[in-house]
N, C-alpha and C positions, 0 to 999 in steps of 0.2 A: 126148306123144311116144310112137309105139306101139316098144317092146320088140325087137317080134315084125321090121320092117322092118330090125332089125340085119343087115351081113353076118357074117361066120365071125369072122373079125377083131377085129371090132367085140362080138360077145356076148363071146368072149372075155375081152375086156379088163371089158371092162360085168358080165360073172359075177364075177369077180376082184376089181374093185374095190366091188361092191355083197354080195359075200363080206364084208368087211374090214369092210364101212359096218353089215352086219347084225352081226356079232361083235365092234363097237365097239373093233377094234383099232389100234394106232398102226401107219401105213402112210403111206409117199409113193411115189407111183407117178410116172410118167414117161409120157406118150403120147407118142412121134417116131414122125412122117410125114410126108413130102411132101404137098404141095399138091393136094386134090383128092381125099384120101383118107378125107372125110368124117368129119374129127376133131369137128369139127363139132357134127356131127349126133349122135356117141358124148356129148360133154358135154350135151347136151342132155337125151338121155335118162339121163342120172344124175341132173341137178339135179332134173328131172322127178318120176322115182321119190325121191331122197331127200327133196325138199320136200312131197311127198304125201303123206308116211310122217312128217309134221310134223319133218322135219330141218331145222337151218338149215345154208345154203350159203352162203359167198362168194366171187363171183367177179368174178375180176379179168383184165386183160391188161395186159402191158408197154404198150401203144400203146392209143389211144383207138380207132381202126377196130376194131382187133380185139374191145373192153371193148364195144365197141356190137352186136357181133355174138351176142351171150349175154345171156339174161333175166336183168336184175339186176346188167348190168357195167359193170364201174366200171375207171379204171386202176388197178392196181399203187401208184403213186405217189401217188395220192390217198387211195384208202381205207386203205393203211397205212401214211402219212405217212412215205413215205420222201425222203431227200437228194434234192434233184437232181442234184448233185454225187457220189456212194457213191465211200467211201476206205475203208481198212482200219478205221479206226475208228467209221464209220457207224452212226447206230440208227435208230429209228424214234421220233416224237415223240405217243409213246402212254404213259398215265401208269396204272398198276393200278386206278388208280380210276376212268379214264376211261371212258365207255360202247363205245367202240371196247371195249377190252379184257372188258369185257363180253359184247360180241359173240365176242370172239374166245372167249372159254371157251366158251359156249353153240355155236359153228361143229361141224357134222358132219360136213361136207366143207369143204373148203378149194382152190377153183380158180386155178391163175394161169398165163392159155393168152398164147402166144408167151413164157413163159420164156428160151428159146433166146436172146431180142433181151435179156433185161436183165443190167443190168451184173451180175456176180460178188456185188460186195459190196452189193446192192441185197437179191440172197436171204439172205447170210448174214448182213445187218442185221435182216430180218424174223423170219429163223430165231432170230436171239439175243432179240427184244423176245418172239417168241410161248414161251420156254423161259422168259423173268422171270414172264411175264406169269399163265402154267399151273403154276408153280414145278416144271417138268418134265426133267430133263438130255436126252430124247430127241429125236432129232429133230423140230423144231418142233414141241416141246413135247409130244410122241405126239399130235398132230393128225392128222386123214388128207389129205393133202394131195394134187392133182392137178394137176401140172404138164403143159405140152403147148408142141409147139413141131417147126421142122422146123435140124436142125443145118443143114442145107444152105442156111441161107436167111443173111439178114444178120448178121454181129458185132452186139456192143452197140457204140453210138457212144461213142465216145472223142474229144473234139476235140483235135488236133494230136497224136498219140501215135503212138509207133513201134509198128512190124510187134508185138514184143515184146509191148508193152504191151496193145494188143487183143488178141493172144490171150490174155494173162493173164487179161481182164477176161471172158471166156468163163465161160458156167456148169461147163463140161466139166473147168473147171479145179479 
C-alpha cells in the first residue's frame, strides 16, 4: 500500500496515528467519514506499514461485508467473542489464559471499522475484557486502537426498542 498516494486528509491522520504506533503510546483514535472518502484505503495503509514494521494488527468490523473488506478481517463478534445480545453487564468470553488474550497483549494496533453500527455495550464489553486482560485501568487497556465508521449511516439494531432505546445503544453515547 504506497504511503505516498494518501490525500491531505488522509497523511494526516496516517502521520498521527503511525506517531502513536512509533512511540508505543496508549491512543484511541476515531476515523468519521462519509461514504466514499476512502477510509478504506487510509487503514490499509496502516495495517500495511505496522505489519511490515513486524507489528501485530487486528482487525475487525461490526458486519461481515465490512470485516471482508480489510486484510485479515474478521467480525467484532467473533474474534472478541462478544454477546450477541450486549446488556450493561456484557463481557467478552476470553479467559487470561486463553490464546485470544495472548494475542490481544502482543496486538500493536487494534482496528474495529463500522464501530458506529455496534451496539454501546458491545465496545464497553471489549474495553472491560482488554483492561483484565493487559491488567491496565486505561482505556482499553492503553492499547492503540482504531476505530472507523460514518455517524450518518445506520443505528445499531435493536429489535423491538423505542426511539430512546437505540439512541442509547449509540456508541456516541
Amino acid at each position: 500500500m504506497s504511503v505516498a498516494k494518501l490525500n491531505e486528509d488522509q497523511s494526516k491522520a496516517y502521520d498521527a496515528i503511525m506517531g502513536v504506533v512509533r512511540r508505543k503510546e496508549s491512543r484511541v483514535f476515531f476515523v468519521d467519514g462519509p461514504r466514499g472518502t476512502r477510509k478504506t484505503f487510509l487503514y490499509r495503509a496502516i495495517l500495511s506499514t505496522v505489519r511490515r514494521n513486524s507489528g501485530i494488527t487486528i482487525t475487525t468490523a461490526t458486519y461481515g461485508v465490512a470485516a471482508t473488506m480489510l486484510p485479515g478481517g474478521r467480525t467484532a463478534h467473533s474474534r472478541f467473542k462478544l454477546p450477541f445480545t450486549p446488556a450493561t453487564t456484557s463481557t467478552c468470553d476470553i479467559s487470561k489464559n486463553d490464546k485470544l488474550a495472548d494475542l490481544l497483549l502482543q496486538a500493536t494496533v487494534i482496528m474495529w471499522d463500522e464501530a458506529t453500527m455496534a451496539h454501546r455495550y458491545s465496545v464497553e464489553a471489549f474495553n472491560t475484557i482488554v483492561r483484565a486482560i493487559t491488567d491496565n485501568k486505561k482505556p482499553f487497556g492503553g492499547k492503540i486502537i482504531i476505530m472507523r465508521g460514518d455517524f450518518l449511516q445506520v443505528l445499531p439494531v435493536v429489535p423491538k426498542a423505542s426511539r430512546g432505546k437505540m439512541v442509547d445503544s449509540c456508541l456516541t453515547r
